[in-house]
PAKE-927104 format. One record per residue (C-alpha): x negated, y, z negated; residue in three letters. Coordinates in steps of 0.02 Angstrom, whole numbers, padded with zeros to 5 digits, always signed. Layout:
XYZALA ...
//
This chain:
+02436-02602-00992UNK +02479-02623-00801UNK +02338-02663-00678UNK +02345-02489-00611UNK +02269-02434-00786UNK +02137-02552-00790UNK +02103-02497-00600UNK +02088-02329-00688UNK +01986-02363-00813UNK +01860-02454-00741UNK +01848-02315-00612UNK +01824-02195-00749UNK +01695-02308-00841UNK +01589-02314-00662UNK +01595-02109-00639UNK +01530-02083-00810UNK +01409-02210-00813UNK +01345-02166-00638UNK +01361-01968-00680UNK +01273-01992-00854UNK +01115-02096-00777UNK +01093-01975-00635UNK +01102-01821-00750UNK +01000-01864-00888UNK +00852-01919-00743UNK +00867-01728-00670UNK +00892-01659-00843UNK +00723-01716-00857UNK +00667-01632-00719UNK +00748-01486-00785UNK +00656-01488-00951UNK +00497-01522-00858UNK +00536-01349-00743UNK +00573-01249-00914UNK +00416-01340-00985UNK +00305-01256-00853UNK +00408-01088-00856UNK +00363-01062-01040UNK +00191-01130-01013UNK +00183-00996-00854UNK +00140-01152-00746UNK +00221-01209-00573UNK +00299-01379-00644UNK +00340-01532-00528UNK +00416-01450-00374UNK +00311-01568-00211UNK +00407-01740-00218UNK +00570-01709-00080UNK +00638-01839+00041UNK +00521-01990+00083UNK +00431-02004+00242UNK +00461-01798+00271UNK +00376-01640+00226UNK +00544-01589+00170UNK +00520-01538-00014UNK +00713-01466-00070UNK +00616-01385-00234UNK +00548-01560-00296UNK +00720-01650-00316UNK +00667-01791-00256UNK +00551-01814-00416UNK +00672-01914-00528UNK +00720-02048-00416UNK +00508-02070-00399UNK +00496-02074-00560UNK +00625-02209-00581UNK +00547-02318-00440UNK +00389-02300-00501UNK +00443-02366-00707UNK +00561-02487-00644UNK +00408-02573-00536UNK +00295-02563-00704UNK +00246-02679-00781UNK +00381-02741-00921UNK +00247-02819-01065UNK +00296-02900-01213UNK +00151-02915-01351UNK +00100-03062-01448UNK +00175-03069-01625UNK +00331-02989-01564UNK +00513-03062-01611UNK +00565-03098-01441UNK +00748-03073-01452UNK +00765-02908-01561UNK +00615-02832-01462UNK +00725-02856-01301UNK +00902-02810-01414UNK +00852-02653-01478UNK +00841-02546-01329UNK +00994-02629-01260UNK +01080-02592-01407UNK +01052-02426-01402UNK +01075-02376-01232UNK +01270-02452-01244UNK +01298-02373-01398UNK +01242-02194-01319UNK +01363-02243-01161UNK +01529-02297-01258UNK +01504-02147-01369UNK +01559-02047-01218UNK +01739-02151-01220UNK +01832-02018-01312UNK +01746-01869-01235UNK +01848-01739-01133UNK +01764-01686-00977UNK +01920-01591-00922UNK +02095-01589-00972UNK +02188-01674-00838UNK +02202-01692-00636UNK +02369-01652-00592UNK +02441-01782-00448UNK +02597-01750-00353UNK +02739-01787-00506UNK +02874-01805-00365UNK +02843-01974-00346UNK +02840-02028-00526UNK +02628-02027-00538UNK +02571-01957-00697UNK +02406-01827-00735UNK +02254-01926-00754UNK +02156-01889-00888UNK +01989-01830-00876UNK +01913-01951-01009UNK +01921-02155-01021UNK +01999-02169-01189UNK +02151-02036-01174UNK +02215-01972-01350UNK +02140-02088-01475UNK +02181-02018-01635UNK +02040-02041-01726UNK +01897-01980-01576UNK +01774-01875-01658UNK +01785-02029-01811UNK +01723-02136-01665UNK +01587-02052-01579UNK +01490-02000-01726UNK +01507-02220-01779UNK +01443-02247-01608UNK +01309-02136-01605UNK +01255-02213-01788UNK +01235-02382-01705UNK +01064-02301-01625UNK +00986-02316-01816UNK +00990-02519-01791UNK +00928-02497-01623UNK +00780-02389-01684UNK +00734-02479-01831UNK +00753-02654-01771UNK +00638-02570-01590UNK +00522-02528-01734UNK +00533-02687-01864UNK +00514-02807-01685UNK +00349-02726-01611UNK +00248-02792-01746UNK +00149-02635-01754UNK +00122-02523-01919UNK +00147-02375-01816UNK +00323-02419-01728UNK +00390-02493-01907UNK +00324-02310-01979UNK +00407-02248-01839UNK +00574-02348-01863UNK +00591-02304-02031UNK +00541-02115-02014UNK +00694-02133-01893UNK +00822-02211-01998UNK +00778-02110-02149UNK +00803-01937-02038UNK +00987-01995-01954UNK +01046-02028-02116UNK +01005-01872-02202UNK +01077-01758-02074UNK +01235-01864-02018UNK +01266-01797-02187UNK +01286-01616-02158UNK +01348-01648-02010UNK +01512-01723-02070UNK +01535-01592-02185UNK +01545-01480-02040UNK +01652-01585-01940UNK +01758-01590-02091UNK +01784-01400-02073UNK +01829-01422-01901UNK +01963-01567-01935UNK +02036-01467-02077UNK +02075-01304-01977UNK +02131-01410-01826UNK +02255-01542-01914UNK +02183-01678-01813UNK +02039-01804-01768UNK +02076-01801-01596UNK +01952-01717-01477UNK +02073-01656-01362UNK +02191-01564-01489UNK +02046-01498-01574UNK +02021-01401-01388UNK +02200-01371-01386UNK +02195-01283-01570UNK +02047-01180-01510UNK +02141-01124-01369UNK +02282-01059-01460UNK +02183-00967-01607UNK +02007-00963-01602UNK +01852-01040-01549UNK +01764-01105-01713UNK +01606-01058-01673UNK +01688-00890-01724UNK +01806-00943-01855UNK +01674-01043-01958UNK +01495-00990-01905UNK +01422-01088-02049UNK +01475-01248-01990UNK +01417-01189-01834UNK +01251-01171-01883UNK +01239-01324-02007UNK +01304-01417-01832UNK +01178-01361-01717UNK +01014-01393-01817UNK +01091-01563-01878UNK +01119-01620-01687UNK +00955-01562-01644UNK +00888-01686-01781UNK +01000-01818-01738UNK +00933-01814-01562UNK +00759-01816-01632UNK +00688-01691-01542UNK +00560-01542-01549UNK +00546-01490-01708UNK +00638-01653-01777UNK +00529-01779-01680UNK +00460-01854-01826UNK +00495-02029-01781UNK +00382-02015-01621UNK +00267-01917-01652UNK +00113-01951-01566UNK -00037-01857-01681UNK +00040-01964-01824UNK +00100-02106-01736UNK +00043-02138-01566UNK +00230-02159-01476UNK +00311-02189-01616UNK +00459-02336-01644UNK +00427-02386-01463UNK +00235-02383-01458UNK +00245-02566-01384UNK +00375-02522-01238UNK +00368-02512-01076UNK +00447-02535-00919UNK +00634-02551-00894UNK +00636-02552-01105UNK +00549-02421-01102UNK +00672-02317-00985UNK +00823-02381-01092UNK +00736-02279-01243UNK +00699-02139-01138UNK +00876-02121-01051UNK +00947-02142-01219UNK +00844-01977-01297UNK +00934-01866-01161UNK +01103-01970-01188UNK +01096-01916-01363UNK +01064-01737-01285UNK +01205-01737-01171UNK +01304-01806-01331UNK +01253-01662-01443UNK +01307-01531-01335UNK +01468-01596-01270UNK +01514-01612-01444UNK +01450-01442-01486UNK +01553-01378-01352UNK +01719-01451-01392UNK +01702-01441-01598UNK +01651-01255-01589UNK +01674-01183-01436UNK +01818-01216-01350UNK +01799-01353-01237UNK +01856-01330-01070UNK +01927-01182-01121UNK +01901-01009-01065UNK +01997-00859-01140UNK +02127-00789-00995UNK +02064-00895-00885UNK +02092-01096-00919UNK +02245-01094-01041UNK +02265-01228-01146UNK +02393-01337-01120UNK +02413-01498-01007UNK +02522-01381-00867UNK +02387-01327-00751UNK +02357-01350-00563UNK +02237-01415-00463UNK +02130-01224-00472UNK +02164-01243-00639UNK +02099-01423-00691UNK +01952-01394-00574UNK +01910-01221-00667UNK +01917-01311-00829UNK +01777-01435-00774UNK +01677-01319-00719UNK +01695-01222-00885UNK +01647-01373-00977UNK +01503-01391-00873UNK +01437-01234-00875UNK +01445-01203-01073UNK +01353-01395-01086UNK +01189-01339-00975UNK +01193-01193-01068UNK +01169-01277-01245UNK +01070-01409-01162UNK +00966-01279-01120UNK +00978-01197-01285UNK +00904-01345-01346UNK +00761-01370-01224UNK +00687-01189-01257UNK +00712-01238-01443UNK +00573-01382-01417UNK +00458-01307-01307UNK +00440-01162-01411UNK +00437-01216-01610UNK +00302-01320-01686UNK +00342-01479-01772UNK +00402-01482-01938UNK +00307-01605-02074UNK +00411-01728-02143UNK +00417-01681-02325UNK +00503-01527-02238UNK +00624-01620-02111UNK +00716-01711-02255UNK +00713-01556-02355UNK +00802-01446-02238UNK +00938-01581-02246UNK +00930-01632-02444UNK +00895-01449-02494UNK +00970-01344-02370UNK +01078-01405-02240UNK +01175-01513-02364UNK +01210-01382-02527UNK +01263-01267-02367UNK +01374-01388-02295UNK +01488-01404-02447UNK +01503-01217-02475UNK +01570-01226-02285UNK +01681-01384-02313UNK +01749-01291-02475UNK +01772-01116-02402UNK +01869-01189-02251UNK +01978-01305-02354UNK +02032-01144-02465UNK +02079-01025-02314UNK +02155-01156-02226UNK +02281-01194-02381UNK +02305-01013-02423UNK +02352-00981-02238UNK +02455-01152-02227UNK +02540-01121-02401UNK +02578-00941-02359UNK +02615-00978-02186UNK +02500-00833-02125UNK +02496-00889-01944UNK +02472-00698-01860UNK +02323-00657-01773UNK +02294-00507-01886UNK +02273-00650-02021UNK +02171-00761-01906UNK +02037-00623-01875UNK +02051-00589-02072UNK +02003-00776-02115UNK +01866-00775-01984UNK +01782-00623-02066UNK +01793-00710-02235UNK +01710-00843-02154UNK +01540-00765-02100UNK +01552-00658-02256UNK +01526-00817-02329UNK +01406-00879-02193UNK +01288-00728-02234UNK +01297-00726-02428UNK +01250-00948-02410UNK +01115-00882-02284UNK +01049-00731-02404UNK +01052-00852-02552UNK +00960-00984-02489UNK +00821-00858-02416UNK +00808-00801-02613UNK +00797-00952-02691UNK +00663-01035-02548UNK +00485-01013-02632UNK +00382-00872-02550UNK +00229-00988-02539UNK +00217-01169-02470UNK +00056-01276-02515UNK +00008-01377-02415UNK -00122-01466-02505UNK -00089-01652-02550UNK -00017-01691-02720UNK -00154-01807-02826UNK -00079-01939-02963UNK -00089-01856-03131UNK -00243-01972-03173UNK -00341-01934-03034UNK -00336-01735-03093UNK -00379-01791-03231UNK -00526-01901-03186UNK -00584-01731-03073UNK -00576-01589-03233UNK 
//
């Protein structure tokens, strides 16, 4: 590695991290907009530039609101283990960041390849075989970051919190590998930017396998921990949750991770399922592109992001919380049994086409209607076998019934 690759790098490292702060503050402001919109409110639109009357539709809000925290007060409570109460949040703030190494934003900037410069590529960690393997271990360090957040505050509600946490990423990382499984197995590859490039040249598998789709989607919702999967903070049950005893700058770090995680979710939604930076008759697929076309690819990626971002944010602001006994049985029960009948259907088309060497778009179209054939008989099935009652009433030990008759 030459210094003019460690120039680029570290260039690279500074965009993100610069671009990924200052979105996830107005992506706030953003949710707080389609808060008020669904609420038929106004929503924060007076804070502009300082010292004018200039108001530029409230933008100036975020960077407020991040003077304001970072001026706070930072308190640390008696009875609190020093050192992991200051780890956590640091923790999992770098582990949000570096699971954005292997990310595509783009597919490459083409230079002038007269002189001998190569394409730069539009992501720090260019072509690492196993990417997808790596984000999804990245984002898993955020369970130590919760839990130990929790453990450290030396509060019943943040440990209660911390647990409900680590109990919830576990069950749906599950069902979420299967359907990255389904994913890998069509594409041939780990690799986030061939998994584009496969989309590209067949289909988007958002179309192809609409199961895993699905199974994706609600599992990256709960990952992120967010309305309806916001068990772990939940503030009827649990005041604030695993950081009750925050605030401040470690405060912000927990804060800036949640939409991190957001951003996370629906890049990788985007490139898994559908199609990246790509854009049928429009983009291409291939690393040969201009400077129209890398530009139009960004802007692609960009576009189909906010969308699913917000996706997601009229998700939370209009479904009520599920109760817990109900969050880990959508992912024991449901999400998991579904994800395997996925996995399995994939793995068979995929050798039957690979075997036979059916590789003709007549084919390709025929495998994607088996597919959500087999999305809506899984779907119909487990609507029939739910129970057409819930009760809700608490379950008493045996002896206490007892005791009662």
């Amino acid at each position: 590695m030459n210094t003019a690759m460690i120039i680029e790098a570290l260039i690279k490292i500074a965009i993100l991290i610069a671009g990924l702060a200052t979105g996830a503050a107005y992506l706030v402001l953003l949710e707080r907009r389609m808060a008020a919109w669904i609420q038929d409110r106004i929503g924060p639109n007076r804070v502009g530039i300082p010292l004018t009357r200039i108001r530029v539709w409230g933008l100036g809000q975020p960077p407020a609101d991040g003077l304001k925290i970072f001026f706070k007060q930072d308190f640390t409570p008696a009875g609190v283990d020093r050192v992991v109460f200051t780890l956590a949040p640091i923790i999992i703030l770098i582990a949000a960041f570096v699971a954005f190494a292997v990310v595509p934003f783009g597919s490459v900037v083409p230079l002038n390849a007269s002189d001998g410069t190569r394409p730069v590529q539009l992501v720090v960690a260019a072509h690492v075989n196993v990417g997808i393997v790596f984000v999804l271990a990245a984002s898993g360090i955020a369970i130590y970051g919760v839990l130990l957040g929790g453990w450290s505050s030396n509060n019943k509600y943040s440990f209660l919190g911390g647990l409900r946490a680590s109990a919830q990423l576990l069950a749906y990382e599950l069902p979420m590998g299967l359907a990255v499984l389904g994913v890998v197995t069509a594409a041939g590859s780990l690799d986030l930017e061939t998994i584009i490039q496969q989309q590209g040249a067949n289909v988007w598998y958002a179309l192809a396998q609409p199961l895993g789709f699905l199974i994706f989607v609600v599992a990256a919702l709960a990952e992120a921990a967010r309305l309806p999967f916001d068990l772990p903070e939940c503030e009827q049950e649990l005041v604030g949750g695993y950081h009750t005893e925050y605030s401040g700058m470690r405060l912000l770090m927990f804060l800036l991770t949640e939409f991190l995680h957001l951003i996370t979710a629906s890049l990788l939604i985007v490139v898994l399922f559908l199609g990246g930076w790509h854009l049928p008759w429009l983009t291409g697929y291939t690393d040969q592109v201009g400077w129209f076309g890398a530009l139009l690819r960004i802007v692609v990626l960009v576009v189909k992001v906010l969308l699913v971002v917000l996706f997601f944010m009229l998700v939370r602001w209009t479904w009520p919380r599920f109760r817990y006994d109900q969050l880990m049985a959508l992912a024991w029960k449901v999400l998991l049994p579904l994800g395997m009948v996925n996995f399995t259907a994939i793995a068979i088309l995929d050798q039957i086409q690979v075997v036979w060497k059916l590789e003709s778009t007549a084919w390709t179209m025929l495998f994607a209607l088996i597919a959500w054939a087999v999305c809506i008989i899984a779907l119909l099935a487990v609507g029939l076998l739910a129970p057409r009652i819930t009760d809700n009433r608490p379950l008493r030990p045996a002896a206490d019934a007892d005791m009662v008759g």
